[in-house]
C-alpha positions, 0 to 999 in steps of 0.5 A, a space after each residue: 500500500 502506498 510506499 510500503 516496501 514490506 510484504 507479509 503473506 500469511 499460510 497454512 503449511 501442512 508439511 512437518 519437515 523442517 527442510 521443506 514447504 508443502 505444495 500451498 507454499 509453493 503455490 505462494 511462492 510461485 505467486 509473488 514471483 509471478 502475480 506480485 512482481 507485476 502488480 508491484 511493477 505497476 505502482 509508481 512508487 516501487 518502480 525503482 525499490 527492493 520489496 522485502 516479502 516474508 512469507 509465515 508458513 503457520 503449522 499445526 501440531 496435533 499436540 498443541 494446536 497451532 505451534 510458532 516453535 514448528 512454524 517457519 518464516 521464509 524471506 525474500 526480496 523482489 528486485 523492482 529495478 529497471 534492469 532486474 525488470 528487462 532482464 525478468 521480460 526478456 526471460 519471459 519472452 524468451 520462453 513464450 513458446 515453451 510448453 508447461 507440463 501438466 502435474 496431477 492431470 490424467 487422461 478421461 474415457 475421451 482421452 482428454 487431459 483432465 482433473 481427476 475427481 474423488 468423492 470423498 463423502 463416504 469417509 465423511 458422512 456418518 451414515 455411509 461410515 456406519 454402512 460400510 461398518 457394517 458390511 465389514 462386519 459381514 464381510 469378516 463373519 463370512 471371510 471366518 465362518 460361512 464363505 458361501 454367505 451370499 450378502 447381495 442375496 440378504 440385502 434384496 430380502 425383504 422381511 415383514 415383522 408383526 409387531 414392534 415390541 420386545 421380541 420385534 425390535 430384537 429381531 429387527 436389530 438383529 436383522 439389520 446386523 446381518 445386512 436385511 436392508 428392506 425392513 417392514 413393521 406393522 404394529 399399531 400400538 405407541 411406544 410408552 413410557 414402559 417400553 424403553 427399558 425393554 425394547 432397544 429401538 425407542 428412547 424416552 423422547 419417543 413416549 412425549 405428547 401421547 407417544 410415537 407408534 412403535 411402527 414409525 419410531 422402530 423404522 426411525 431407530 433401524 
């Protein structure tokens, strides 16, 4: 701003060594050599100056939050005279026709360079972490005990359970723990305050204003 010849850039650096940045450093470093360089060269008042750049590469301990003892400061300073400004165009024209290779970049199914894109949800969301839990257990049971256990064959079953009491919420429990996704309840009974202690699949919460019907809250619950 103005005729300031001190720049301070602030980043998260998520590399742990103490002999290198990681690649949002880089990115940084790349910037001031690129971007800010031209930006300071169009400000009258730097034209003719020696620009000061440090560069804090905040880290984070997992110990102890954000550390300043593990942290790193990088510094370095951008020559905006005249002859360092020809010197950087004349580089730059000399390479115009050179042709930067992609990093992180892989062919498509139309053999066209393209960003590579991973979702990443099901390590995030809880429900598809507690699906994927839960076929693993299967996976194991049938890796150590039943090889032949078909599990595409117990996900398409569908299962009908006349009641949602003691004896039904156990058994839809148990159903759901051995892969039965399509679950069925009939029950026109509500759940009481009696019942939670008894039947896993309800809370007290379910018993207010008159209670839940055990039906709609046991699905709920599974």
């Amino acid at each position: 701003h103005g005729a300031c010849k001190d720049v301070t850039v602030c980043v998260c650096d998520p590399s742990s060594r103490a002999d290198g940045v990681g690649w949002p450093v880089r990115n940084v470093l790349f910037w001031c050599e690129q971007v800010l360089t031209r930006h300071l060269q169009s400000t009258t008042s730097l034209r003719k100056a020696l620009v000061n750049v440090s560069i804090v590469c905040v880290r984070h301990s997992r110990e102890q939050g954000l550390n300043a003892s593990v942290s790193l400061l990088i510094q370095l300073t951008l020559d905006l005279t005249p002859a360092s400004v020809e010197a950087s165009s004349s580089n730059q024209s000399a390479g115009a026709e050179h042709v930067w290779q992609c990093v992180g970049w892989e062919r498509n199914t139309r053999n066209k360079l393209a960003p590579n894109v991973v979702d990443l949800g099901i390590f995030m969301d809880p429900v598809k972490l507690s699906e994927r839990g839960a076929v693993l257990n299967l996976s194991l049971m049938r890796w150590r005990l039943l090889p032949t256990l078909d599990l595409n064959l117990l996900h398409r079953t569908k299962c009908l359970l006349i009641g949602a009491g003691t004896l039904g919420c156990e058994i839809g429990r148990a159903l759901l723990g051995w892969g039965f996704r399509h679950i069925t309840f009939v029950d026109s009974g509500r759940v009481h305050y009696n019942n939670p202690v008894r039947q896993c699949l309800y809370t007290h919460a379910d018993c207010a204003d008159g209670g839940r019907f055990k039906a709609e809250a046991a699905v709920d619950a599974l």
